[in-house]
C-alpha positions, 0 to 999 in steps of 0.5 A, a space after each residue: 573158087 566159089 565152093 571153097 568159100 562157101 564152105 569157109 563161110 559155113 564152117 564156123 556156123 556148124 560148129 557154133 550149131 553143134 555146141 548148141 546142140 550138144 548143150 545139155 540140161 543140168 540132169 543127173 542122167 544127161 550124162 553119158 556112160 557106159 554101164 546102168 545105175 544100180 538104183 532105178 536099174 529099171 527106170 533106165 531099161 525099161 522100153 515097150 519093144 524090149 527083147 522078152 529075155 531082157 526084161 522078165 519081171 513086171 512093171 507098172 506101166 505092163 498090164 497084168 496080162 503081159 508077163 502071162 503072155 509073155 510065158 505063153 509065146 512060144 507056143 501062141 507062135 506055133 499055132 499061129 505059125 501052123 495056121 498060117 503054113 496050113 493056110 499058105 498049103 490049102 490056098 496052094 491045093 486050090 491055085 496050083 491046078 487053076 494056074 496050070 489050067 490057065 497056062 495052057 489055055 491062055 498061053 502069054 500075057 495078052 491072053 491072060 488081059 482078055 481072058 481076065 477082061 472076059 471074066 469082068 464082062 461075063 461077072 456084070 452080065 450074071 449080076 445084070 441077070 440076077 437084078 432083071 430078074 429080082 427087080 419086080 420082086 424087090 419092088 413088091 417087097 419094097 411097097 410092102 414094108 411102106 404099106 406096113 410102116 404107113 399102118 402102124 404110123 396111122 395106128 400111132 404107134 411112132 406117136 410119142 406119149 406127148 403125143 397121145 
């Protein structure tokens, strides 16, 4: 059948492509082993992500700072974890009686859309208020900083000392 020979075909090819890929160089550590050198034992272990239990001694691509954080760990991942429960706890205390106060006056999913669709409506109404409202005054202010700039522009005061 067709599939059985284009599998035929494309066997020998699969195997000439995977010697080549398994040709390695001439390096002495191309070869595969199954322990460490004694001699350059951390040139062959050293990673950047490697477990703190692993590696304990500094290195010279590790900044100084490295082992001195590194010995402070546990203790940053407590406050942090400490942080982050007392933040998950105060956003809780916050959420939990507006959740229950939504559910019982928008009960389902449709009055859920309007009710959040109400509150994008009244937003832009507020912030339409608040421009109408401050828009003279932003204006003044405006004129008054040109009025100011255009002073000190007449008095020179831009001028470079070519200028003068």
């Amino acid at each position: 059948t067709l599939g059985t020979m284009a599998l035929n075909a494309t066997r020998p090819l699969r195997f000439r492509l995977s010697r080549l890929l398994r040709a390695g160089g001439g390096a002495i550590d191309a070869k595969p082993r199954w322990t460490l050198p004694e001699k350059d034992y951390h040139k062959y272990t050293y990673q950047p992500s490697i477990p703190d239990r692993h590696f304990n001694i500094g290195h010279w691509n590790y900044a100084p700072i490295t082992l001195w954080l590194r010995a402070r760990r546990p203790q940053m991942e407590r406050v942090m974890g400490d942080v982050w429960s007392t933040l998950k706890c105060g956003a809780s205390t916050l959420w939990t009686p507006m959740q229950a106060n939504i559910d019982t006056n928008l009960p389902g999913f449709g009055y859920k859309v309007l009710g959040i669709l109400g509150a994008l409506i009244g937003y832009n109404i507020a912030v339409m208020y608040v421009t109408n409202h401050t828009e003279a005054w932003m204006f003044l202010e405006k004129m008054r900083l040109y009025a100011l700039g255009d002073d000190l522009v007449k008095k020179g005061f831009f001028m470079s000392d070519a200028e003068d």
